[in-house]
C-alpha positions in Angstrom: -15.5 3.0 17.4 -13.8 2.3 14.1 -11.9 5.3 13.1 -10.8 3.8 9.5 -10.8 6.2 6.5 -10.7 6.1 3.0 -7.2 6.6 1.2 -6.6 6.3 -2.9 -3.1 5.0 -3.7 -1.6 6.0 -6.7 1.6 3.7 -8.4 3.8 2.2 -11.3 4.1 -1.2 -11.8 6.6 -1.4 -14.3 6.1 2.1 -16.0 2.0 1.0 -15.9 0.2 3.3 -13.8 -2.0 1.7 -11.1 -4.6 3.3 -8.4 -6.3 1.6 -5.5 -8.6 2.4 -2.6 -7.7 1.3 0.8 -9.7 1.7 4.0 -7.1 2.3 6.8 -6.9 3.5 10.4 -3.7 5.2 9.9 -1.8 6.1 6.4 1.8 7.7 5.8 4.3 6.7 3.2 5.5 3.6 4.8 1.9 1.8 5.1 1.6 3.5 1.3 4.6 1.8 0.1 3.6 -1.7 1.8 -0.2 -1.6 0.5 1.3 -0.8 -3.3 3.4 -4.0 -3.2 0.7 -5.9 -1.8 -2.1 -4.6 -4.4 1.4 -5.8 -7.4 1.1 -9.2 -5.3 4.8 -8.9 -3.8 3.9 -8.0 -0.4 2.2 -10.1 2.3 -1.3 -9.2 3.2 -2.0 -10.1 6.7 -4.8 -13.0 7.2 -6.2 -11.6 10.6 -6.8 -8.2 12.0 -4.4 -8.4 14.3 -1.9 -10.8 12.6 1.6 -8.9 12.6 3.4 -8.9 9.2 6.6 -7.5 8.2 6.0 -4.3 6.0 7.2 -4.5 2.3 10.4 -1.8 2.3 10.4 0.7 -0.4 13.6 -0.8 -1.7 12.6 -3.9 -1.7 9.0 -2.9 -3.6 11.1 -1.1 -6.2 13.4 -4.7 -6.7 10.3 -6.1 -7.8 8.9 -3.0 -10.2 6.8 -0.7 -7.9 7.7 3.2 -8.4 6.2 6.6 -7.6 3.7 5.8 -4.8 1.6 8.8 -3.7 -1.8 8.3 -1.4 -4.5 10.9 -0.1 -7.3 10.4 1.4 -10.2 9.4 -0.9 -13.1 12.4 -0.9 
């Protein structure tokens, strides 16, 4: 059984605010931080399911723009 849920991200892109919703088995700030960079096109979005990426560091999404990413789940 698929226990994915619904979580909205909320982010700046170079001061512009930006807000997503992600369906996710798991969320905390890490996968937060990774999902924001991909959704500004600097992360990697994996191509399969079970394809193993490297996660976009918060340091490394804020080199590139990304600030003040908060999530909770979507209701």
């Amino acid at each position: 059984m698929n226990n994915a849920k619904l979580y909205v991200i909320d982010y700046t892109l170079h001061g512009t605010p930006k807000s997503f919703i992600i369906r996710s088995d798991k969320m905390d700030n890490t996968e937060a931080w990774h999902w924001a960079s991909c959704d500004a096109g600097v992360g990697r979005i994996p191509r399969f399911g079970r394809e193993k990426v490297q996660k976009t560091s918060k340091p490394m999404a804020e080199k590139f723009g990304v600030e003040n990413v908060t999530w909770r789940p979507a209701s």
